[in-house]
N, C-alpha and C positions, 0 to 999 in steps of 0.2 A: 384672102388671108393676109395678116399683115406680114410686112416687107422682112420683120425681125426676126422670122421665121424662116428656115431652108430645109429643102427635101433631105433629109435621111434618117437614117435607121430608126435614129433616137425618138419615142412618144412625143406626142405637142405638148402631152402636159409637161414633160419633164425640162422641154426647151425652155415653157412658160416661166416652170418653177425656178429656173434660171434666173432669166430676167427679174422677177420679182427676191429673186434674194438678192440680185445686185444691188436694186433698187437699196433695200434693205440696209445693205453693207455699205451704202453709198451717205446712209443719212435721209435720203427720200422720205422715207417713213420711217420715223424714231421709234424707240422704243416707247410702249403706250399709247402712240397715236392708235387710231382706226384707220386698218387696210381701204381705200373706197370699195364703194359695194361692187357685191357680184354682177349686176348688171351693169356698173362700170366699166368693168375689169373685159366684159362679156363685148363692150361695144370699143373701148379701147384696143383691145389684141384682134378681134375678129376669129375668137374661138365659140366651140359651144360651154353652154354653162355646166356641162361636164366636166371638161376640159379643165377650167377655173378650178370647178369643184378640189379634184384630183390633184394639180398643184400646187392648191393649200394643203389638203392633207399632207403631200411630202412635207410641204417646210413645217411643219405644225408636228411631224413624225423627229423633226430637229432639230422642235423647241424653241422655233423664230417668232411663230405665230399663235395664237391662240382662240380657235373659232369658238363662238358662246350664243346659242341659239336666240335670236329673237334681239342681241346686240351689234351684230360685226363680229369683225376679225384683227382681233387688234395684233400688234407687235408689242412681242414679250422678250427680246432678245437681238441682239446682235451677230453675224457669224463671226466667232471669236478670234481673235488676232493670233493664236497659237497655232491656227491653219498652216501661218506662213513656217515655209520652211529657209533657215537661210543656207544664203550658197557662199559659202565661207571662203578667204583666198589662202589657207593654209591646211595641210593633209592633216595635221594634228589637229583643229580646230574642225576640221569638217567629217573627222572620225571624230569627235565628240558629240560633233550633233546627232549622229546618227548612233551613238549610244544610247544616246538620252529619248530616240524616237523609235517607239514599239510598233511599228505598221503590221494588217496583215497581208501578208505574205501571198500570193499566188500566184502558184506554175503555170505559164503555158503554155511551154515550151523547153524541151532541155533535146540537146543533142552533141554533137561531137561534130564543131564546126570552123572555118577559118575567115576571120575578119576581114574586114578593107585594112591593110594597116600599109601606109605612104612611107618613105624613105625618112621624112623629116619625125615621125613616130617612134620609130625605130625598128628592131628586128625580126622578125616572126619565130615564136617558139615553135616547136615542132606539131602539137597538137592543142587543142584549144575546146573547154567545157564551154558549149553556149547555153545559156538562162537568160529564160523571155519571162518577165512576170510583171504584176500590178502589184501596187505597195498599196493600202488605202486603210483609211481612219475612220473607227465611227462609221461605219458603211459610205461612207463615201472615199470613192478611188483618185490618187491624188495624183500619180505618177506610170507611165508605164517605159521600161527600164529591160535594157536588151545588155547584157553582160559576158564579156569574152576572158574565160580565165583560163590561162596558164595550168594543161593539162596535169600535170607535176604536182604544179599548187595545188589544184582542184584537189586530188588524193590525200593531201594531208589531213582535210579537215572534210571530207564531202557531206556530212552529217550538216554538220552548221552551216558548210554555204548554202544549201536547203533552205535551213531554217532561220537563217538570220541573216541581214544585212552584212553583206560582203567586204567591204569596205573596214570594221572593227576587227574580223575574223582574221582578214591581211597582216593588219597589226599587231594582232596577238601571237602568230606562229612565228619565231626565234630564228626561224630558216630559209623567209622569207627578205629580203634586203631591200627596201628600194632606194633608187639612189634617185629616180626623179619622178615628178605626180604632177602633172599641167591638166586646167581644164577651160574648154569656151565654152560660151553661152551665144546662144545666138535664138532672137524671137521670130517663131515661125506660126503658123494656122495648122488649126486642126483637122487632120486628113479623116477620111471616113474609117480607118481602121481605130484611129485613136480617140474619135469622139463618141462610138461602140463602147470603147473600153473603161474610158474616163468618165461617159453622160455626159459630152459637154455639146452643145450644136456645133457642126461642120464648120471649118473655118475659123474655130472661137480662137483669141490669141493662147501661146503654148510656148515653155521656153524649151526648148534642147539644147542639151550639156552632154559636150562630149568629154570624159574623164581619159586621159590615159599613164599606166605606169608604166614603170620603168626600173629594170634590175641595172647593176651598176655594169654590166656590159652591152645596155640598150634593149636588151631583151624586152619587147611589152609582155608585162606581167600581167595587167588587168587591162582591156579597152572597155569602159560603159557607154552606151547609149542612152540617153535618157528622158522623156517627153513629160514635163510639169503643166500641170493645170496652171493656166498665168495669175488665177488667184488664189494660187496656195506656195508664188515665190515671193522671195521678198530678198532684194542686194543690196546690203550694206557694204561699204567701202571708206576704208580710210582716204583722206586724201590728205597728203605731206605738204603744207605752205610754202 
């Protein structure tokens, strides 16, 4: 089997259909070229021509590709630069972005739980709502996002932190203060629970962003968690002369 390939969970075709949308997004094959043939593809990857089969149809289910009997498979498309989501360096600009992005939503978890939270973080509130869930566009899952909110807060609004990105809702309840909001990023590989979750092969790059707030007596307000497909980030950054 080829090398580009690793053991888990996730289908070969789906790892394939990977690879070939990078290809894709990369310029490899532009848009209107012709895919090489199925028996290319069959002796390039060292799959079966099932295998091929099946991860055209995803991309072709995405609008990349276009199979046409008795022609090829040509490229009809790009995957579109709106994927990216950016990691903005201010809490007003990065509750905008996520006004503006309608993900769906799903639970996989809720409980009543206490976070890692370090000295340099700040305080531990007394009870703490945990939300485990996946954000994802378009059926495809882009993020999966482990969220520690401020028991108190949680109560004001538990209806929409449900249902809506958490981060907006923060800012809208009048009773909520923050007086500080820091986050890092740091590029790590895809462990087998999150490449289950996201479709992406084991090991694939992945950015985690730890988010944390802060009421104006250190209190963390909110800690996220947060695990990004590495090509659905994108960090723009001013840099001052």
């Amino acid at each position: 089997m080829n090398h580009q390939f690793r053991d888990s969970p996730l289908p070969l075709y789906a790892q394939l259909a990977d690879l070939l949308r990078q290809r894709i997004a990369r310029g490899v094959w532009k848009t209107g070229e012709l895919l090489p043939s199925l028996d290319s593809l069959v002796a390039e990857f060292g799959v079966a021509r099932v295998t091929v089969r099946q991860a055209i149809e995803r991309l072709a289910k995405e609008g990349l590709v276009s199979p046409q009997r008795g022609r090829g498979t040509y490229v009809t498309s790009s995957p579109p630069q709106d994927r990216w989501l950016r990691l903005e360096t201010s809490l007003r600009d990065l509750a905008a972005v996520y006004r503006e992005d309608r993900p769906k939503l799903t639970l996989i978890e809720e409980a009543t739980s206490t976070p890692k939270i370090s000295e340099a973080d700040g305080k531990k509130a007394a009870r703490y709502r945990y939300l485990k869930r996946v954000h994802s566009r378009n059926g495809v899952a882009y993020c999966v996002i482990s969220v520690y909110l401020d028991e108190e807060i949680y109560k004001l609004a538990p209806k929409r932190f449900k249902r809506e990105t958490v981060i907006p809702v923060l800012l809208d309840l009048p009773q909520v203060k923050i007086a500080q909001a820091r986050q890092t990023l740091a590029i790590a590989a895809a462990d087998l629970e999150v490449s289950g979750l996201l479709e992406i092969p084991p090991n694939a790059p992945v950015a985690e962003v730890r988010r944390v707030f802060n009421a104006p007596d250190r209190t963390v307000l909110y800690l996220g968690e947060i695990t990004y497909r590495g090509d659905y980030i994108h960090l723009e950054m001013n840099l001052t002369p």
